[in-house]
C-alpha positions in Angstrom: 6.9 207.8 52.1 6.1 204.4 51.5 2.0 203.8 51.0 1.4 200.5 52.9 -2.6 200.4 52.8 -5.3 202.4 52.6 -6.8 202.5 55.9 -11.0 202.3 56.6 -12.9 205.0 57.4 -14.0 205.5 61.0 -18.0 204.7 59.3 -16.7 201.7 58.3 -14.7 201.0 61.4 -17.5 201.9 63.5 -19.8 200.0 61.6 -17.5 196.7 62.5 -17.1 197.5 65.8 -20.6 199.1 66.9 -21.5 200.4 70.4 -24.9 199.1 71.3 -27.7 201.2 72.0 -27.6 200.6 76.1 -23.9 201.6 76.1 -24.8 204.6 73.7 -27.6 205.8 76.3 -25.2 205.4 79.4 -22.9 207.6 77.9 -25.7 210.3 77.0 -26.2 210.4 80.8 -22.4 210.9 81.5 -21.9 213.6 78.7 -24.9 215.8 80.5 -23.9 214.9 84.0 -20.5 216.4 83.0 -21.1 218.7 80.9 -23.3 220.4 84.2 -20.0 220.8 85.8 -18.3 223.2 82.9 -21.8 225.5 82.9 -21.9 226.1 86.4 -25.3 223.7 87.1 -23.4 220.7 88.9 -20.8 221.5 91.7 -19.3 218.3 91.5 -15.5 218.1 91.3 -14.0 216.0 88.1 -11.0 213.8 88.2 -9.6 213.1 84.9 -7.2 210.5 86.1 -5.5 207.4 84.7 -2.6 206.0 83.1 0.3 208.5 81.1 -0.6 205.7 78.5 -2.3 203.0 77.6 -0.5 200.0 77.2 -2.3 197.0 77.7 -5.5 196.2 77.7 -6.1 193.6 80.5 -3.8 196.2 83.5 -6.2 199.6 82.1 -9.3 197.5 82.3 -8.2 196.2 85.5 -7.2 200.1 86.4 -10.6 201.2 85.2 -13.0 198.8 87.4 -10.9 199.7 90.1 -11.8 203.2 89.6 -15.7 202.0 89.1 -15.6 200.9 92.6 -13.9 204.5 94.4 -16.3 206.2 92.0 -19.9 204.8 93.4 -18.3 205.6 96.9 -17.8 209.1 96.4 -20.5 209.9 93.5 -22.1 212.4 95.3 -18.9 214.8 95.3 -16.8 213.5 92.3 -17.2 212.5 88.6 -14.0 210.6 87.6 -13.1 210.6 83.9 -10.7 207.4 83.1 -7.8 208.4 81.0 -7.2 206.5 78.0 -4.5 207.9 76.2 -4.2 206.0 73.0 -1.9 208.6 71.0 1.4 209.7 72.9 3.0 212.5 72.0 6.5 212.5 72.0 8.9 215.5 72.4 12.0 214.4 69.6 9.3 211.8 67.6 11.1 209.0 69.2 9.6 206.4 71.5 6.5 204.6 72.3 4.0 206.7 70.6 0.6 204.9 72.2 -1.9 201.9 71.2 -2.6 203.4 68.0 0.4 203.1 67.0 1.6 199.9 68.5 -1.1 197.9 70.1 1.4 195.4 71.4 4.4 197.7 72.4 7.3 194.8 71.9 5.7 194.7 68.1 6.4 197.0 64.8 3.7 199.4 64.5 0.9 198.5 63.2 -1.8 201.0 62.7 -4.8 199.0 61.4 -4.7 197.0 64.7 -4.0 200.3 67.0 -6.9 202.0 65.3 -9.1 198.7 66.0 -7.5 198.6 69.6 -8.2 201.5 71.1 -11.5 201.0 69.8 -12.1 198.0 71.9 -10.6 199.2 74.5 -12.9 202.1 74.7 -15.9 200.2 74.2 -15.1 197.9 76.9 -14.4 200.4 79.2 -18.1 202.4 78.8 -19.9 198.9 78.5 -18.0 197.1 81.8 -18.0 200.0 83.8 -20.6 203.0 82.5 -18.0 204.9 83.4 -17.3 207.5 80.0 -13.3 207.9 79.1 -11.0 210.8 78.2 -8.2 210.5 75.2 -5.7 212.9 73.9 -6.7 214.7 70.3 -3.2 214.2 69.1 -4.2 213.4 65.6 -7.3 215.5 64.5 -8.4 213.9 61.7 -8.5 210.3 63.8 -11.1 212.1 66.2 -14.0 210.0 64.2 -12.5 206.8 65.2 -14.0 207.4 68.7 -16.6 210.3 68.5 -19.1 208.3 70.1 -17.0 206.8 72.7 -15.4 210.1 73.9 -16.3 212.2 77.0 -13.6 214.4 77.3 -10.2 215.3 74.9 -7.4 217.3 75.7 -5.3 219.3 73.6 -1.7 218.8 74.7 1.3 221.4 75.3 2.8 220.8 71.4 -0.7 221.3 69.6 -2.7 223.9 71.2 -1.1 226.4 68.7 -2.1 224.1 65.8 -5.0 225.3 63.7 -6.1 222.1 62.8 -6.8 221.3 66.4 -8.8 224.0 67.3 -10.5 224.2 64.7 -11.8 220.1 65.1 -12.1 221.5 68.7 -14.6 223.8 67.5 -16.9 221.4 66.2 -17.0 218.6 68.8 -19.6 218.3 71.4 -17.9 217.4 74.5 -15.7 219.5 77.0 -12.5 220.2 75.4 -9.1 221.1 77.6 -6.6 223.1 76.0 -3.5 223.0 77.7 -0.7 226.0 78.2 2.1 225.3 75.9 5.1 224.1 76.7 6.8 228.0 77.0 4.0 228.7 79.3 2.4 231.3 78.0 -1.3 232.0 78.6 -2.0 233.9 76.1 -1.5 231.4 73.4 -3.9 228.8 75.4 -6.7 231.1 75.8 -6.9 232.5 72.3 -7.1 228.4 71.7 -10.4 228.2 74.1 -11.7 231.4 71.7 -10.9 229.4 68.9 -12.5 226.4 69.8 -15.8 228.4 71.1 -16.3 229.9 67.4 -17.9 228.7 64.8 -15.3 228.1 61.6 -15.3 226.2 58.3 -12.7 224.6 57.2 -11.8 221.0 55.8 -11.6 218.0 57.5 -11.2 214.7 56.6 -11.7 215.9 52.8 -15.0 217.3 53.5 -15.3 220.8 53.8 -17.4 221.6 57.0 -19.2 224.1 59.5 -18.5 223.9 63.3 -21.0 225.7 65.7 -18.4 226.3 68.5 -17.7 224.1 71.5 -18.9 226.2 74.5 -17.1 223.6 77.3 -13.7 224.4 75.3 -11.7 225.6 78.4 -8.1 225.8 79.7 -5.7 223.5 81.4 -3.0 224.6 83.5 0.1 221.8 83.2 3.4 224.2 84.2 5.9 225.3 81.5 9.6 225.2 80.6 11.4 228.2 81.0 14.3 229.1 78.7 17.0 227.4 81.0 14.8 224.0 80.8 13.9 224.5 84.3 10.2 222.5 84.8 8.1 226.0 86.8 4.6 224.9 88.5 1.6 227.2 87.5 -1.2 225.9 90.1 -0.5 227.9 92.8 -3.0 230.8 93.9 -1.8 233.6 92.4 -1.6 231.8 88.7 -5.2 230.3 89.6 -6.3 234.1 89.9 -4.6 235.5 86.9 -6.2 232.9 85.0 -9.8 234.0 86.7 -8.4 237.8 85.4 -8.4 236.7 81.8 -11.4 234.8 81.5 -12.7 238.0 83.2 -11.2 239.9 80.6 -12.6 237.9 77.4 -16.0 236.9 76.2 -15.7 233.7 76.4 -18.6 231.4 78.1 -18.4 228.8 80.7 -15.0 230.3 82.5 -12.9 226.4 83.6 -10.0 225.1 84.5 -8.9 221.7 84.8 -4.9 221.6 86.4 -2.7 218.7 85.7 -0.7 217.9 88.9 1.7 215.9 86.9 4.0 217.2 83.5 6.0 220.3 84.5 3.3 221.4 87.5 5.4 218.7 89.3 8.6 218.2 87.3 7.5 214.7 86.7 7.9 214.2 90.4 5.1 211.7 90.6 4.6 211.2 94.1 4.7 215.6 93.9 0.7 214.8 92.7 -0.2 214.6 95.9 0.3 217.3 97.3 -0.4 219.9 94.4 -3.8 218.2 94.2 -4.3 219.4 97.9 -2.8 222.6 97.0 -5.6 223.4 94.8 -8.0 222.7 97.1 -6.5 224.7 99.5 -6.8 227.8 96.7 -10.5 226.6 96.1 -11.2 226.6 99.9 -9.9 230.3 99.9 -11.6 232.2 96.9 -14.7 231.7 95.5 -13.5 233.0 92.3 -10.4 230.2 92.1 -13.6 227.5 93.2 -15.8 228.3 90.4 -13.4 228.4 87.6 -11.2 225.1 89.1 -13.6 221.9 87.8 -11.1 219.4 88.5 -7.9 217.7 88.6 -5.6 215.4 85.7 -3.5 213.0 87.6 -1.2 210.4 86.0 -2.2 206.9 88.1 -2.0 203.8 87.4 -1.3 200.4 89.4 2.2 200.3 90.5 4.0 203.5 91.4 6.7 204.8 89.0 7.6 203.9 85.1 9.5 201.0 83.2 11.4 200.6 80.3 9.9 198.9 77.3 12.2 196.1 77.1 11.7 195.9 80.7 7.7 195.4 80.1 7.1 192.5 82.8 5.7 194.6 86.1 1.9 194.8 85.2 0.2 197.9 85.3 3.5 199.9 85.6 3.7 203.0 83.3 5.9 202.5 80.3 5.9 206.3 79.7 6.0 209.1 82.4 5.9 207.7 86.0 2.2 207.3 87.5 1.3 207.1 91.1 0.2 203.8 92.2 -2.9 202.5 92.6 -3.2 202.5 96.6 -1.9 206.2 96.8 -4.7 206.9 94.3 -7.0 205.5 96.1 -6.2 207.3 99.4 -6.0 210.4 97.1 -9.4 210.2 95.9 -10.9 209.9 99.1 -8.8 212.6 100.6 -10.3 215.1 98.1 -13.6 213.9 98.6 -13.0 214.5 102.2 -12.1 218.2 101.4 -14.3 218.7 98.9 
């Protein structure tokens, strides 16, 4: 390894780039109103929806305040969550790994900017809009960067075995979604959620620490791979009712679910969001069992339909990672589920 610099500490970053006191009290609001939904007290339906990735800071914001506007038209049903997904995981290490790691994606990496950009970009997204963001814990231990900016974190496919994840898991204070790993088994992300709802010390970030347990820690169904490769959906009824079955089954508080429509629920079929998101209202309409543990939806969106290639990057707002749908079959999307809400 070759030590470039010695990065500053998320104090220190946070000290340089501050979040003002207004911005700080709007989010306060958002955390509760959300956190309502996981215990039960708030009915409302959430829609963690944006881009695969960031990219570019002028097409998310322009994503975001379109999302402002659908959002104050259906309040009274549905919180959306933006998705900004700064840290991209990637399945052989190769790729575009996310704004952290290059802010400008046709640049080298450069990780003192990325940790500065997502910064900004998630401050201007809670002070433009009051709308509170979502962001993938890929990296643990970079959590602090944006602990005050956060409203919601999911822990993908490849991590929710990972120790160090739950364990951080454990000691934040907003809902976290663990996600089924990649092989699909169940098993492996529920004894996550346990994880994450216990208390634990442990080290992190050299200090050694005490976690009370994160009681919105909960599960989210994205399909698995089976042994062949083949991409198998698990958002249908009966999977929504086994997973009801467990939670029965365990101690755990706050039974949820949050299903991705996109990843290997739809193959990566994009336009495939669409209907699996009415799919799982149809379940909801049909069992109130499958309606109290289903809080919402994550749908890949973003302003033009599909995905690009990097060195194709000229179509603004078009997904340089996994295809998104576009922004005026999201629209129609988010007021179909209103509609059937």
């Amino acid at each position: 390894m070759e030590f470039v610099r010695k990065l500053p500490i998320p104090q220190e970053i946070k000290a340089m780039y501050p979040l003002s006191a207004e911005a700080a009290a709007v989010k306060a609001a958002r955390d509760a109103e959300i956190k309502k939904v996981f215990t039960g007290e708030s009915d409302k339906f959430l829609l963690i929806i944006g881009p695969c990735s960031a990219d570019r800071e002028d097409a998310v914001m322009d994503y975001i305040h379109r999302l402002k506007v659908v959002q104050e038209k259906v309040e009274d049903k549905i919180l959306i969550i933006p998705r900004i997904y700064t840290n991209k995981p990637r399945t052989t290490g190769d790729g575009y790994k996310g704004m952290l790691h290059q802010p400008d994606p046709l640049e080298k990496p450069d990780m003192l900017k990325g940790v500065v950009s997502i910064r900004q970009l998630h401050i201007r997204a809670l002070t433009e809009t009051g709308l509170c963001c979502a962001d993938e814990m890929l990296y643990p231990a970079n959590y602090r960067y944006l602990s005050d900016l956060l409203s919601y974190v999911a822990i993908g496919a490849r991590s929710v075995e990972n120790q160090d994840h739950r364990l951080t898991s454990s000691g934040l204070d907003i809902p976290v979604g663990m996600k089924n790993p990649t092989g699909g088994d169940l098993s492996v992300m529920m004894n996550s959620v346990t994880a994450a709802q216990h208390a634990h010390t442990f080290i992190y970030r050299g200090w050694e620490v005490n976690s009370t347990g994160n009681p919105y820690a909960h599960a989210i169904m994205r399909g698995y791979v089976n042994k062949h490769g083949q991409s198998l959906p698990n958002y249908h009824y009966e999977d929504l009712i086994a997973l009801h079955d467990m939670y029965a089954a365990s101690n755990l508080v706050n039974p949820a679910a949050i299903v991705d429509t996109n990843h290997a629920n739809s193959g990566k079929k994009y336009l495939e969001q669409i209907r699996i998101a009415k799919d799982v209202l149809y379940s909801r309409s049909h069992s109130e069992d499958i309606k109290k543990l289903v809080k919402g939806l994550m749908i890949e969106s973003y302003i033009e339909d599909g995905c690009q290639k990097i060195n194709d990057h000229d179509v603004y707002g078009k997904s340089i990672t996994d295809p998104c749908l576009g922004w005026e079959k999201t629209e129609r999307l988010i007021y179909d589920i209103a509609d059937k809400l």
